[in-house]
C-alpha positions as CSV (number, residue, x, y, z in Angstrom):
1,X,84.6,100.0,44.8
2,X,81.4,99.1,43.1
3,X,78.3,97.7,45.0
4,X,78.5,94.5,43.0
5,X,81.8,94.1,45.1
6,X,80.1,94.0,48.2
7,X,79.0,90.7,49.2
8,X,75.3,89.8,49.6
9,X,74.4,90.1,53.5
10,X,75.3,86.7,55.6
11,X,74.6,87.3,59.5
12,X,75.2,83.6,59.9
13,X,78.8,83.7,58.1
14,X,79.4,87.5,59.6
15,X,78.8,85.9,63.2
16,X,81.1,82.9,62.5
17,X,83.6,84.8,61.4
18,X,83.3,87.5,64.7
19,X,83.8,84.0,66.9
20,X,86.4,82.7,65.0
21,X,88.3,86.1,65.2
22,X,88.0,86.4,68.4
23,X,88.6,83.0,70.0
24,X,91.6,83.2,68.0
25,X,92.9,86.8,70.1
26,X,95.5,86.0,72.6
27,X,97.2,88.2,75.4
28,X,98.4,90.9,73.7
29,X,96.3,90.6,70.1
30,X,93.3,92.9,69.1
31,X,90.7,92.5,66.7
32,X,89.2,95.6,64.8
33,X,85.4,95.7,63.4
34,X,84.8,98.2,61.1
35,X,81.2,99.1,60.0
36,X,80.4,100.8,57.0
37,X,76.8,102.4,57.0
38,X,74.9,105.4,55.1
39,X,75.4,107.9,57.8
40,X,79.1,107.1,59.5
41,X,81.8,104.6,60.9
42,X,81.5,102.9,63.7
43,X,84.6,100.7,65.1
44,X,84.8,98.2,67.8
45,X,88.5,97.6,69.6
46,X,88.0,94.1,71.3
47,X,91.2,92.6,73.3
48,X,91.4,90.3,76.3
49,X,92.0,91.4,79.7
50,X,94.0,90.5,82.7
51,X,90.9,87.6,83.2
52,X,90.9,86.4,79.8
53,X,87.7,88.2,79.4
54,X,87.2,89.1,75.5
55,X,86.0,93.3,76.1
56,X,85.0,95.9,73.2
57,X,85.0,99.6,73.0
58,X,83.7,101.2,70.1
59,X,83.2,104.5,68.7
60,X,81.3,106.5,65.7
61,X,82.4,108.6,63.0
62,X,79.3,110.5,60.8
63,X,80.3,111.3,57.6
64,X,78.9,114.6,58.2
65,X,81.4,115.1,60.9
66,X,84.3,113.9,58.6
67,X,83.6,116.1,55.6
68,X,83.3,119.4,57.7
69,X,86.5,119.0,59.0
70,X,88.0,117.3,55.3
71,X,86.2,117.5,52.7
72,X,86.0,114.1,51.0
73,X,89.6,113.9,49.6
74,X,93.1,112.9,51.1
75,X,92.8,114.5,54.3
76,X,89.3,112.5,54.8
77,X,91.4,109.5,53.9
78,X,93.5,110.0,56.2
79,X,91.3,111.4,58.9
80,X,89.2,107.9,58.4
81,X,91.6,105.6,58.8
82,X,93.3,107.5,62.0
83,X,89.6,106.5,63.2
84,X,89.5,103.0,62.3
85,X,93.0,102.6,64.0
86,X,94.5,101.3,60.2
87,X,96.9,100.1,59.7
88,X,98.0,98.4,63.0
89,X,100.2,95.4,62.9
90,X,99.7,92.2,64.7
91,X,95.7,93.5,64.6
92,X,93.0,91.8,62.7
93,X,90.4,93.5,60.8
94,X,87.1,92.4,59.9
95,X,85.6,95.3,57.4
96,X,81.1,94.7,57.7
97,X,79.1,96.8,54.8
98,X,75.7,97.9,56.3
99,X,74.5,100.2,53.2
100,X,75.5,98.8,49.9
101,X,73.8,101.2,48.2
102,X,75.9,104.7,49.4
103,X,78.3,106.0,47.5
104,X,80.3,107.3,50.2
105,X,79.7,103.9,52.2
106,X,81.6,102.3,48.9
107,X,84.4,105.3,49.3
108,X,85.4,104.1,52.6
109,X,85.1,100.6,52.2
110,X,87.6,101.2,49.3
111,X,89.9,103.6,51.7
112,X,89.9,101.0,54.4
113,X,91.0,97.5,51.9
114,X,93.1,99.5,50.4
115,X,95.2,100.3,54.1
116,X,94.7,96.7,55.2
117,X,93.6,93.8,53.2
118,X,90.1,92.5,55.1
119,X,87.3,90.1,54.1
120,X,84.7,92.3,53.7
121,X,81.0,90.9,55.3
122,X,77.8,92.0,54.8
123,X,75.0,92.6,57.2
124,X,71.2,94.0,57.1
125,X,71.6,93.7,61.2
126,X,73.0,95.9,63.8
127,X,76.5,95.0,63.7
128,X,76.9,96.4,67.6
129,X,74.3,93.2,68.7
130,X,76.6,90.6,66.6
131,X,79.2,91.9,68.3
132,X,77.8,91.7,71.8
133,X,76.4,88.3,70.9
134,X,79.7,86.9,70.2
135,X,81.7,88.4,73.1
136,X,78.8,86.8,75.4
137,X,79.0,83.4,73.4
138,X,83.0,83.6,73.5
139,X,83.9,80.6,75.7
140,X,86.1,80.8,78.5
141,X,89.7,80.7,78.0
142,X,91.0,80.6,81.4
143,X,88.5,78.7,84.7
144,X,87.0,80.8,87.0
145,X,87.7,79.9,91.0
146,X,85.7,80.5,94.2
147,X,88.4,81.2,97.1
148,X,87.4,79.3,99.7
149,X,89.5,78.2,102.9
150,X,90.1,74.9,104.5
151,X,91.7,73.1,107.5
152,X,95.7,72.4,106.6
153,X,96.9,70.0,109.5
154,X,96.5,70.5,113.4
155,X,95.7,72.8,115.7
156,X,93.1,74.3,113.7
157,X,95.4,76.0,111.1
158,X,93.7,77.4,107.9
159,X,94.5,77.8,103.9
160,X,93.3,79.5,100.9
161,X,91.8,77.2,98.5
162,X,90.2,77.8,95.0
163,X,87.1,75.7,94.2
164,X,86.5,75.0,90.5
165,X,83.6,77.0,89.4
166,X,83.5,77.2,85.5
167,X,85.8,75.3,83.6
168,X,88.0,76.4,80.6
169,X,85.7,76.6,77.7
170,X,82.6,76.6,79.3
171,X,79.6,79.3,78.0
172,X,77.1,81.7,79.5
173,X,74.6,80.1,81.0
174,X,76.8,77.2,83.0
175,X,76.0,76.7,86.3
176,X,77.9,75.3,89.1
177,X,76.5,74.3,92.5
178,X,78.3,73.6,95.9
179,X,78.0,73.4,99.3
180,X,80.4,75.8,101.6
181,X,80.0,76.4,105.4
182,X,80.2,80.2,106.7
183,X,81.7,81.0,109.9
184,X,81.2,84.3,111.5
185,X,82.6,87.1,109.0
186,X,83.0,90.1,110.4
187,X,82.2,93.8,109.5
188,X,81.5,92.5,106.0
189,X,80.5,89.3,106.7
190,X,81.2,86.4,103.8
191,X,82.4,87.5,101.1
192,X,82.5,84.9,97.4
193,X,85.1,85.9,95.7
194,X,86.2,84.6,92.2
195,X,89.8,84.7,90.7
196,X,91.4,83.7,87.8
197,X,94.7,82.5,87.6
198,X,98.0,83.7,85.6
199,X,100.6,81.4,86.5
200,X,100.1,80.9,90.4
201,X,98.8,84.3,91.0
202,X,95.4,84.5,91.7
203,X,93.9,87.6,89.8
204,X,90.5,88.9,91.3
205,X,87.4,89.0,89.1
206,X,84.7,90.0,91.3
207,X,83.5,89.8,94.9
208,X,80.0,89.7,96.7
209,X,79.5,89.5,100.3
210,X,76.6,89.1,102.3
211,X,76.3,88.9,106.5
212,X,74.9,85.6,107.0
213,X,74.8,83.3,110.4
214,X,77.1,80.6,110.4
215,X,76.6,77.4,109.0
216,X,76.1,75.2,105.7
217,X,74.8,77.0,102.5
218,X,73.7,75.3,99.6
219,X,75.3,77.8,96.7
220,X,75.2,78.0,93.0
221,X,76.7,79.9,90.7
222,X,75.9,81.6,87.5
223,X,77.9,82.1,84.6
224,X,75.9,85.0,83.1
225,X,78.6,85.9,80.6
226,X,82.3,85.6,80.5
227,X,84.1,88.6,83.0
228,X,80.1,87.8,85.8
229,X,79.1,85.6,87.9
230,X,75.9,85.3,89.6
231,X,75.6,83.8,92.9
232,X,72.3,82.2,94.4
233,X,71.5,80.3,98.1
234,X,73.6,83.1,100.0
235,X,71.1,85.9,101.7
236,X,71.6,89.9,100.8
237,X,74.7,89.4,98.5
238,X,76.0,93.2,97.4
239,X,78.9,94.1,95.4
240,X,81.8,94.3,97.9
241,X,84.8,96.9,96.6
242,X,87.2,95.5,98.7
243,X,90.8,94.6,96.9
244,X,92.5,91.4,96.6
245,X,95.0,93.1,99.4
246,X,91.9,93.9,101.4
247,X,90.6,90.3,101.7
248,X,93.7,89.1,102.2
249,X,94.3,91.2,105.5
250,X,91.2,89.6,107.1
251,X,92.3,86.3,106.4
252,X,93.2,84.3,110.2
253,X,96.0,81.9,110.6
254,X,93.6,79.1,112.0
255,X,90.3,78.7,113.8
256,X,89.5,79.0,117.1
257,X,89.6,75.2,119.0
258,X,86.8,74.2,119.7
259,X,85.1,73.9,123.5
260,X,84.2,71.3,125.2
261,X,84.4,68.0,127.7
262,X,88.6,68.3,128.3
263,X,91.0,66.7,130.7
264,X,93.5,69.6,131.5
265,X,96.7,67.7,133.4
266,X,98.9,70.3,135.2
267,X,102.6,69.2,135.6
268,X,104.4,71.5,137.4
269,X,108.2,72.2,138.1
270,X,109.3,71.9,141.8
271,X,112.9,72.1,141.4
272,X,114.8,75.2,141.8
273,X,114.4,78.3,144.2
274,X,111.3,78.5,146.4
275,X,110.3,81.4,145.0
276,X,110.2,80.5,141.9
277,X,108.3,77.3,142.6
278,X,106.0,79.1,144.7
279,X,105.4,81.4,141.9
280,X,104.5,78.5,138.6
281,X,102.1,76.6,141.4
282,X,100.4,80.2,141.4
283,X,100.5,79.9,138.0
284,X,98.7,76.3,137.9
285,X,96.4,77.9,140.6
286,X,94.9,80.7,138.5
287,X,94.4,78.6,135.1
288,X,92.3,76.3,137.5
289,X,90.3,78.5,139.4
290,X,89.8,80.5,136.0
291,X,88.5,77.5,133.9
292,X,86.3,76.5,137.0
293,X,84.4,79.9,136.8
294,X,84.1,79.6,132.7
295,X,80.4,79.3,131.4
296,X,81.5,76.2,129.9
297,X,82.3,72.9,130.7
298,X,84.5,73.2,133.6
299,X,86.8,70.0,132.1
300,X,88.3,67.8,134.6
301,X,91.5,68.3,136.1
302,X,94.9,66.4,137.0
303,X,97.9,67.6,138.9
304,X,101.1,66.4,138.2
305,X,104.1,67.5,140.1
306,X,108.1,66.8,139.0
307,X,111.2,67.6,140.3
308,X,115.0,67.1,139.7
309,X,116.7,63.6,139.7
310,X,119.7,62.8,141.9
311,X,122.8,60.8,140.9
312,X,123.7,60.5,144.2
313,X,123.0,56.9,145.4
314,X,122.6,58.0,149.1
315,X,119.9,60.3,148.3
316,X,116.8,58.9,146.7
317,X,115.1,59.9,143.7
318,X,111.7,61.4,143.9
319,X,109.6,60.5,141.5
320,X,107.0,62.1,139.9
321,X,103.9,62.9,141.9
322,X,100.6,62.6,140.5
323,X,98.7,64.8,143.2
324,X,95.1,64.2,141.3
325,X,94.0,62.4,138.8
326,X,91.0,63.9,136.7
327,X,89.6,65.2,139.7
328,X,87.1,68.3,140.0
329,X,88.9,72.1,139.9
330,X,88.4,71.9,144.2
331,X,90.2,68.5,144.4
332,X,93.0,69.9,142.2
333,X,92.8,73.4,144.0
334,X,93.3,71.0,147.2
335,X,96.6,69.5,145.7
336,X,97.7,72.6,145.2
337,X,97.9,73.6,148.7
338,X,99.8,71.0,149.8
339,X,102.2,71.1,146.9
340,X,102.5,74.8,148.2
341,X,103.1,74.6,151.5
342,X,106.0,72.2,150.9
343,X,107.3,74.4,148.4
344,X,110.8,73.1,146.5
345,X,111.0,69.4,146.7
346,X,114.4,69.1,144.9
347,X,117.3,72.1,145.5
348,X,120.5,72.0,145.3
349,X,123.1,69.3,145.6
350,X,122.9,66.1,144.9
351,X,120.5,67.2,142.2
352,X,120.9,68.3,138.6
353,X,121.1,71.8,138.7
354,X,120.3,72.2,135.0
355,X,117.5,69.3,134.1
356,X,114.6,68.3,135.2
357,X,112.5,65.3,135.1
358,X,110.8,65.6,132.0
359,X,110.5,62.8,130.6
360,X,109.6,61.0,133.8
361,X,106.9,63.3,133.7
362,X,105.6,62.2,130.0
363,X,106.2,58.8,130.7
364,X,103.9,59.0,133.8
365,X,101.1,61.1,132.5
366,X,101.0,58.2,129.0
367,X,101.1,55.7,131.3
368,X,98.0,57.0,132.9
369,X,96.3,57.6,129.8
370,X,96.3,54.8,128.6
371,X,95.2,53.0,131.5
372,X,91.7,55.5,131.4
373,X,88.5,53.6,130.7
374,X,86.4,56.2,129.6
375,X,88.5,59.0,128.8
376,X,87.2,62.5,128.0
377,X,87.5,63.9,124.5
378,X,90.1,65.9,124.5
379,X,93.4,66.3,126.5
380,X,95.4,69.0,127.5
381,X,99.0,68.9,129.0
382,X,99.6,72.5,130.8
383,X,103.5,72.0,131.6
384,X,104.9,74.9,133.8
385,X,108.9,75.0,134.2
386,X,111.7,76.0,132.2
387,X,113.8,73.2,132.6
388,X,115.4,70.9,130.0
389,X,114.7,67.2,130.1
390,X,117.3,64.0,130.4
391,X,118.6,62.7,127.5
392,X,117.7,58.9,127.0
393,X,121.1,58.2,126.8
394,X,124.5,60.0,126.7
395,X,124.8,62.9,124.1
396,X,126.8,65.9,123.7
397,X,124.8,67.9,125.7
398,X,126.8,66.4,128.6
399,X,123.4,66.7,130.8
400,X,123.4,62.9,132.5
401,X,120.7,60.3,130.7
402,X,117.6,59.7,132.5
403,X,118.1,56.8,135.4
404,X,115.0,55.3,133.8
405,X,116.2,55.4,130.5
406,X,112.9,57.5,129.5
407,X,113.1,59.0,125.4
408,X,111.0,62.5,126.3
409,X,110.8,62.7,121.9
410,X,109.2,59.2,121.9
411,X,107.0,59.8,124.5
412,X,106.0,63.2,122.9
413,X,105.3,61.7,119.6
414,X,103.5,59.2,121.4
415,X,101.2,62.0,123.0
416,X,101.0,64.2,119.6
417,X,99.3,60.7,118.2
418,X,96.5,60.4,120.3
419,X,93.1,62.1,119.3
420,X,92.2,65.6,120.7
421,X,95.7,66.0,122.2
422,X,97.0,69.6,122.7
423,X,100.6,70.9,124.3
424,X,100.5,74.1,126.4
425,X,103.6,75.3,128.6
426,X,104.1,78.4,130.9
427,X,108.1,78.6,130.7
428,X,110.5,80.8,132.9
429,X,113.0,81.2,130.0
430,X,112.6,84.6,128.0
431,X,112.3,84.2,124.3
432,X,115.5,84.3,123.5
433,X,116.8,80.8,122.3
434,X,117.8,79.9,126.1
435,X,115.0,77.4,126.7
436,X,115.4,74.2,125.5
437,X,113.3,72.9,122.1
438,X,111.1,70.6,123.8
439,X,109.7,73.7,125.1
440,X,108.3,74.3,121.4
441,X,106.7,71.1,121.7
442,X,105.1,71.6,125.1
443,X,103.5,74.9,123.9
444,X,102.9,73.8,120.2
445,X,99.2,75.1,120.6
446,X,99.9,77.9,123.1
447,X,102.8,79.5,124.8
448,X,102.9,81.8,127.1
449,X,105.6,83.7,129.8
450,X,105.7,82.9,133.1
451,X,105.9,86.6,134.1
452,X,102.9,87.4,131.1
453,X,100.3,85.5,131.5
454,X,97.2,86.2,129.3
455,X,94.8,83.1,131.1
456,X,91.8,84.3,128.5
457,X,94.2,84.0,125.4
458,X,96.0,80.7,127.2
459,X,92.8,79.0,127.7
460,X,91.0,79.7,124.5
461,X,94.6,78.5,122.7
462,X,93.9,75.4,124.0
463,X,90.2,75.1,123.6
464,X,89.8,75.0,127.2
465,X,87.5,78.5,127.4
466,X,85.3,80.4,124.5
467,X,87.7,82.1,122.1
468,X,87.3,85.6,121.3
469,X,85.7,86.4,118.0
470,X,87.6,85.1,114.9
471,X,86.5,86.2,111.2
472,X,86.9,83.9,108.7
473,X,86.4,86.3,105.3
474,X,85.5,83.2,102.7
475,X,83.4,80.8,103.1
476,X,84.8,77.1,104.4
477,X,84.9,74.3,102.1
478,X,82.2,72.0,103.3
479,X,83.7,68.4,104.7
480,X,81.7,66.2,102.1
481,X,82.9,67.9,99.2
């Protein structure tokens, strides 16, 4: 090859043809940049990684180095092109003459079109700055998420979510900003974490964490070059090591509910043996006297008392008792003791042996709901039995339909539908299957053994006492946005 076959230098067309190369690689392509100077070889390998993220190696062969080991004949040849990686299929080569003017520059330009057909470029600039240039100015082929979490229904309950950072195709130098809330993070505190995508699979990129009291930050991010993002408005960010697996292990079901003004209504089953009667009032008793020694809001309190219906017309049917009616913890404490000292209401025949009054219960504790004027914020319905409610009318269960033709899953529903409304049960029944499925619905936000009671962990299910501690490893997707 002569010099008059090497083009005149073009940095403007070289670069051009660098981007178009390599927004062109996909997957599983590579590009190879070979440049040709006075004293050696230097080659760069770019190919796209798991992110998308265009990345280069490169490395340098000196003549000098070459024709010790060769000489300048067919085992140089050979030994050069082993170096460029020629000829690779499915590659493409870009072939960039620094020194025009050397004769063995002109040698392995010749060596290298001769093993793969290349345009050949020209440069009087470092070729290793185009390069870096252009993999800074490539444009981003797949968006670039913050994980963040956010409420998903009731009771609390908490998703990942990815928040759009940086868009496909967008450049070094984009900035994003957002507003996230951090709750209490733990050992490592809040950690921003930004993931690509491959399908559905979120693929992790990088994460910084910083500990930070809880509340709303104002954040924004950085695109400094495709493959880093800088983050600003978050406190003593680091570098956090952590693994996608690691984050992921810190990551709670739901929050904690929150504290506050509450109504707790206790109904209580006093059907069956008098020990066992004796034993859920005792129940009742402790979550009362508990929540009236909490540092919080002691709420208000109702008791509610239910027994067995008879079908025996010379017997009447008790109804349900309501013993207090958002009264203070002593009032209800006072209920209590008589409820107590009278001990099983309905045992034995001509009652139901297998079902309780339920529904009667429900029914009586909407009815006084919705006749409260000023009702607190929140309500709680403690239920304590094991029994199975009446079926509104005749089913297979062959249990007898309720004498006031009550429908317990209406009246549920009905209950789930009003605002700040929470279902906790204490049931005799192991967990096993035996207890009926309203007893899922009774303790949908917390439910707990008669024989195992954990009062702290009952009470802060409910939002009734303070919770203990619950980290929350990525920040929470602010309401407004």
């Amino acid at each position: 090859m002569t010099r008059d076959a090497v083009p005149e230098p073009d940095e403007d067309l070289l670069g051009k043809a660098l981007a178009r190369a390599v927004a062109g690689l996909t997957a599983t392509g590579r590009l190879v940049v070979v440049e040709v100077a006075a004293d050696g070889m230097t080659t760069f390998e770019i190919h796209r990684d798991e992110h998308g993220t265009a990345l280069g190696r490169q490395w340098v062969l000196p003549w000098i180095t070459l024709t010790a080991e060769h000489g300048w004949g067919e085992d140089a040849r050979q030994a050069l092109l082993r170096a460029a990686g020629l000829p690779t299929p499915g590659s493409e080569v870009v072939v960039v003459s620094s020194s025009p003017e050397s004769a063995t520059a002109l040698q392995a330009l010749e060596w290298l079109r001769e093993a793969r057909t290349a345009q050949v470029f020209s440069t009087t600039a470092p070729i290793t700055g185009l390069v870096r240039d252009v993999l800074v100015g490539d444009p981003l082929c797949r968006s670039y998420d913050l994980v963040v979490m956010r409420p998903a229904g009731a009771g609390g309950r908490l998703e990942l979510a990815g928040k759009l950072l940086f868009p496909v195709g967008s450049r070094a130098g984009t900035r994003t900003e957002l507003t996230v809330r951090c709750a209490p993070g733990g050992e490592h505190g809040t950690a921003l974490a930004v993931v690509t995508r491959q399908g559905r699979e979120p693929r992790l990129l990088s994460v910084h964490s910083a500990r930070v009291d809880p509340g709303p930050y104002v954040v924004t991010a950085e695109l400094v070059r495709p493959g880093r993002v800088r983050f600003a408005g978050l406190p003593g960010l680091t570098a956090d090591r952590r693994t996608w697996d690691d984050l992921l292990a810190d990551v709670p079901d739901r929050l904690p509910p929150r504290t506050g003004p509450a109504h707790l209504i206790c109904a209580v089953e006093v059907c069956g043996p008098d020990v066992k009667v004796e034993e859920r009032l005792g129940r009742a008793r402790q979550m009362i006297a508990f929540l009236s020694g909490e540092p919080a809001e002691a709420p208000r309190v109702s008791l509610v008392s239910y027994g067995a219906h008879s079908f025996d017309r010379s017997v009447r049917d008790r109804p349900v008792e309501v013993v207090a009616w958002q009264a203070s913890a002593e009032a209800a404490l006072k209920g209590l003791d008589t409820l107590e000292e009278r001990g099983a209401v309905t045992q034995g025949y001509p009652y139901h042996p297998h079902a309780a009054q339920v529904e009667d219960m429900l029914a009586t504790v909407a009815a006084r709901l919705s006749r409260s004027k000023s009702p607190p914020s929140r309500h709680v319905l403690l239920t304590i039995g094991d029994r199975r409610p009446h079926p509104m009318r005749a089913d297979r269960s062959g249990v007898l339909p309720c004498p006031q033709r009550h429908d317990w899953q209406s009246l549920l529903a009905h209950l789930e539908q009003l605002p700040g409304f929470a279902f906790g049960a204490i049931c005799d029944q192991p967990e096993d299957g035996r207890a009926h499925r309203i007893w899922r619905h009774l303790g949908a936000q917390a439910l707990a053994h008669l024989d195992a009671l954990d009062l702290q962990g009952l009470a802060a299910g409910l939002g009734l006492a303070a919770p203990a501690a619950v980290h929350v490893p990525f920040p929470l997707l602010d309401e407004t946005e």
